[in-house]
PLY file of the C-alpha trace (Angstrom):
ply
format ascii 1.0
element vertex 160
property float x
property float y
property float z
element edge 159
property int vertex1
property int vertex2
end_header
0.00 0.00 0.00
1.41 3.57 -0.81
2.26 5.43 2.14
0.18 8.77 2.64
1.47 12.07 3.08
-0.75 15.08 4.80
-0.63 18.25 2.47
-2.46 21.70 3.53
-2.98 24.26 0.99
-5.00 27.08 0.70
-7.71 27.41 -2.21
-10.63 30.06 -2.78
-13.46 29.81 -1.79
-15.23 29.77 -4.58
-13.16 26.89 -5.77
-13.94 24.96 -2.67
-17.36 25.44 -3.97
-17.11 24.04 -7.30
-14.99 20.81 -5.93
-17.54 19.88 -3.21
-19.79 20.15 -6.53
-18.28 18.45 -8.75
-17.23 15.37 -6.25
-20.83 15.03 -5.47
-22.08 15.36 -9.09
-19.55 12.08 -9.29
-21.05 10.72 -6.25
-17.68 10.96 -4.61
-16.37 11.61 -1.22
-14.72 15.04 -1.44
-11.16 13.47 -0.49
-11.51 10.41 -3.27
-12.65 13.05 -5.88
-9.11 15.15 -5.07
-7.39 11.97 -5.21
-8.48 11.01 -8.45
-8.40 14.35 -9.59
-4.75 15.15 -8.71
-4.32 10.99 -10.59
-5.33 12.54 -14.23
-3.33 15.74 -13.88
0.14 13.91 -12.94
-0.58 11.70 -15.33
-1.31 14.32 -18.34
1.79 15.87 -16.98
3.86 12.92 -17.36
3.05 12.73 -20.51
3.25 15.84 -21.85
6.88 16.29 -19.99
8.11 12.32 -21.77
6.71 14.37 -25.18
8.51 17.27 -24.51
11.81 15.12 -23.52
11.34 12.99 -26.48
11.67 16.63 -28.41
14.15 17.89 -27.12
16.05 14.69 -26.28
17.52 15.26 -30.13
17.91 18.75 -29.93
20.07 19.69 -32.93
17.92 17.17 -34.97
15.41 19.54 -33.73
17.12 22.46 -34.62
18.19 21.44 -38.13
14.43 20.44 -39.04
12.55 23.22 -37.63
15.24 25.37 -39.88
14.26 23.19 -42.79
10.62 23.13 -42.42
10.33 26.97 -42.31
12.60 27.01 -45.30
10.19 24.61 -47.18
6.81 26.58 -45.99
8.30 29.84 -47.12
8.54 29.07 -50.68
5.85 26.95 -51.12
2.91 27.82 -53.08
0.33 24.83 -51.89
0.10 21.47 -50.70
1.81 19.50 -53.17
4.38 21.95 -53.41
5.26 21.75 -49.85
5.37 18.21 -49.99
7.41 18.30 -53.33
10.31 20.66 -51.34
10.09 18.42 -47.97
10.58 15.54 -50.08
13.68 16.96 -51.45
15.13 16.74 -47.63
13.87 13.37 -47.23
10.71 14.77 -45.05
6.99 14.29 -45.98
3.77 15.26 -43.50
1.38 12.58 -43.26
-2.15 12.91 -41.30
-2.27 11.98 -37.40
-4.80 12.75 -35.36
-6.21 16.49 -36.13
-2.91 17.26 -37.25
0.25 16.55 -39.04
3.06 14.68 -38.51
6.41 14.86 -40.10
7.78 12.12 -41.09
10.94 10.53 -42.69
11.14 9.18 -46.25
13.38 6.31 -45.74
13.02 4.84 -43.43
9.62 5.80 -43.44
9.10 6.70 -39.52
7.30 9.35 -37.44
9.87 11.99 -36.34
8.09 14.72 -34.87
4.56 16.20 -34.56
4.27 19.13 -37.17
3.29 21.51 -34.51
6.58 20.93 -32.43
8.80 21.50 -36.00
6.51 24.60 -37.36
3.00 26.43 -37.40
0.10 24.07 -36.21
-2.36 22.53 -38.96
-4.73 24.82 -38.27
-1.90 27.76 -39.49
-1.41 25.78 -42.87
-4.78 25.27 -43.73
-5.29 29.34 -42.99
-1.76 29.84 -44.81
-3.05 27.16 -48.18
-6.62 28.15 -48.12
-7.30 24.23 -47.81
-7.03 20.93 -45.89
-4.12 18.56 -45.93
-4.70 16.04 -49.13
-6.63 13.20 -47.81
-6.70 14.47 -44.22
-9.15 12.12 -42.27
-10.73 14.93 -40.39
-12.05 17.69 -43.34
-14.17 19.23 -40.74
-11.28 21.35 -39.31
-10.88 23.05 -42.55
-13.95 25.51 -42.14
-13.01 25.81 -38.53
-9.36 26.88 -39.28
-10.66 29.24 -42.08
-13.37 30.70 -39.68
-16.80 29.55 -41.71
-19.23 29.95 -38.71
-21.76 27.33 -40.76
-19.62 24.85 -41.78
-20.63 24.34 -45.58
-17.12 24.82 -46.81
-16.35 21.61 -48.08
-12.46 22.88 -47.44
-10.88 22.64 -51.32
-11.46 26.46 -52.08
-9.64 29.68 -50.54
-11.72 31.43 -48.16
-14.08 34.19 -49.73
-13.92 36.86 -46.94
0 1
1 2
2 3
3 4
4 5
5 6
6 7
7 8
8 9
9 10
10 11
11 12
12 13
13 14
14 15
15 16
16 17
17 18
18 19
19 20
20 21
21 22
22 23
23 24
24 25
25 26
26 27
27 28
28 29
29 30
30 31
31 32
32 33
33 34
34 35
35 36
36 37
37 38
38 39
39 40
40 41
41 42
42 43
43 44
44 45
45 46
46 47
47 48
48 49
49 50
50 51
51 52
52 53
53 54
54 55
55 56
56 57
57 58
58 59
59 60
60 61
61 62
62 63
63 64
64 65
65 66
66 67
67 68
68 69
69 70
70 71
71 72
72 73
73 74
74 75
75 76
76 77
77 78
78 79
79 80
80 81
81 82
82 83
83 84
84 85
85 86
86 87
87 88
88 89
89 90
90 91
91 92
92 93
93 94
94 95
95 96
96 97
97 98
98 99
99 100
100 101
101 102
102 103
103 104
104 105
105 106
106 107
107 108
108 109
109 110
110 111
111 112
112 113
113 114
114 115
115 116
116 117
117 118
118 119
119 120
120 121
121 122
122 123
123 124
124 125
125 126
126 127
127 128
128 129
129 130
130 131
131 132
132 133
133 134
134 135
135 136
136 137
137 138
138 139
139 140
140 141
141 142
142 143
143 144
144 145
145 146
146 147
147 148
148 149
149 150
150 151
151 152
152 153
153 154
154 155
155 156
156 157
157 158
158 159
């Protein structure tokens, strides 16, 4: 069994509030909803400090392709062209998630999300006028472009 420690920290009240609310809209003790509570946010911080390790565990590999994936947005005029100047490094972005990764040629293998080596999807779709070729989530494209309906089907510029 772990061994417990006391801890005594002062919070508002009006959080106070809205933790005795939200343990017993989880039909939790108070002291079990902290617990689990304080669980999830180690753990999301664990992870995002092992991403942000794995990152800049190869820090001049960082360096080099951050340099080069700049280089390659700047001149490129679209999509294909992007890919077509990436590809010339060895580098392609493939789909993950609802964003981009960059990825190695040969061997083909993930090297780094495309938000840690340059702007976020969102930014290239806003910077192309379109979604990522074949990108299994096309309903970010009218997000990113700011269509409040939605209709965009994401393959034209925005018309604002």
């Amino acid at each position: 069994m772990d061994r417990t420690v006391r801890v005594s920290f002062r919070i508002s009240a009006q959080q106070a509030e809205r933790l005795a609310e939200c343990a017993q809209a989880e039909g939790l003790p108070l002291e079990q909803f902290l617990d689990l509570a304080l669980d999830k946010a180690l753990r999301s911080s664990e992870r995002s400090r092992k991403a942000k390790n794995r990152a800049g565990g190869d820090e001049p590999l960082l360096s080099r392709l951050r340099v080069i994936v700049a280089q390659a947005i700047d001149g490129a005029r679209d999509w294909q062209h992007l890919q077509d100047r990436l590809a010339a490094e060895g580098l392609r972005f493939a789909p993950a998630g609802a964003g981009l990764e960059l990825r190695s040629l040969s061997p083909d293998r993930r090297l780094f999300k495309a938000s840690e080596v340059g702007p976020s999807y969102s930014a290239l779709i806003r910077r192309f006028g379109c979604g990522f070729p074949g990108h299994p989530h096309p309903w970010l494209v009218p997000q990113a472009l700011g269509f409040l309906d939605g209709s965009d089907d994401g393959n034209r510029p925005p018309t604002r």
